[in-house]
C-alpha positions in Angstrom: -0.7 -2.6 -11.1 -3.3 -2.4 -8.2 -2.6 -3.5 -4.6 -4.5 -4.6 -1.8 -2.8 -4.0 1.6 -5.1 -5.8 4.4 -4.3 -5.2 8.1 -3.9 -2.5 11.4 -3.3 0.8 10.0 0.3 0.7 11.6 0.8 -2.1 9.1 -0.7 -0.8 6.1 1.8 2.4 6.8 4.7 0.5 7.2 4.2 -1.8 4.3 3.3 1.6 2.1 6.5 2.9 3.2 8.5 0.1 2.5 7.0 -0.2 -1.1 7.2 3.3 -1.7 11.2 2.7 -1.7 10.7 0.2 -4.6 7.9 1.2 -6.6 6.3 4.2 -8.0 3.1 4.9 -6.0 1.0 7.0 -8.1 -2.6 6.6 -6.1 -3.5 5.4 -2.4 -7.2 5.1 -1.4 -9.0 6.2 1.6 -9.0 3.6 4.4 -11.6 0.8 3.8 -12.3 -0.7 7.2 -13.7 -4.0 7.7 -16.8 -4.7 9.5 -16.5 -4.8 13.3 -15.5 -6.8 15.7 -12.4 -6.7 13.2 -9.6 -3.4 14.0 -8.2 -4.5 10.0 -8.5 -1.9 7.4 -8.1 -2.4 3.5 -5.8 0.1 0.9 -5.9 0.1 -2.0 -2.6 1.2 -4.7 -2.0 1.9 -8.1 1.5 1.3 -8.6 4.1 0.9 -11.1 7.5 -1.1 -11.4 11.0 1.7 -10.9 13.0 2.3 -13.8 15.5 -0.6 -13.6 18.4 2.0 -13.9 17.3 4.2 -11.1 17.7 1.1 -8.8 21.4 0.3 -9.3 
């Protein structure tokens, strides 16, 4: 699956981490930033679901 995280960079990094404890991140993109006045960036993931047993 592809994700789009959309926010500060301290965001984006906390969310990755958080969903790298879940799912199995196989890409992330450079930083897309968005046009200024805005301080948001967009990543981009390709991701896929963890082996059910792993997770209990």
């Amino acid at each position: 699956m592809r994700l789009r995280l959309h926010g500060t960079p301290a965001e984006n990094q906390a969310i990755l981490a958080i969903l790298a404890a879940v799912l199995d991140i196989r890409t992330v993109s450079r930083s897309y930033p968005d046009r200024p006045p805005s301080t948001l960036e967009r990543i981009y993931l390709d991701a896929e679901p963890r082996d059910r047993k792993e997770t209990r």
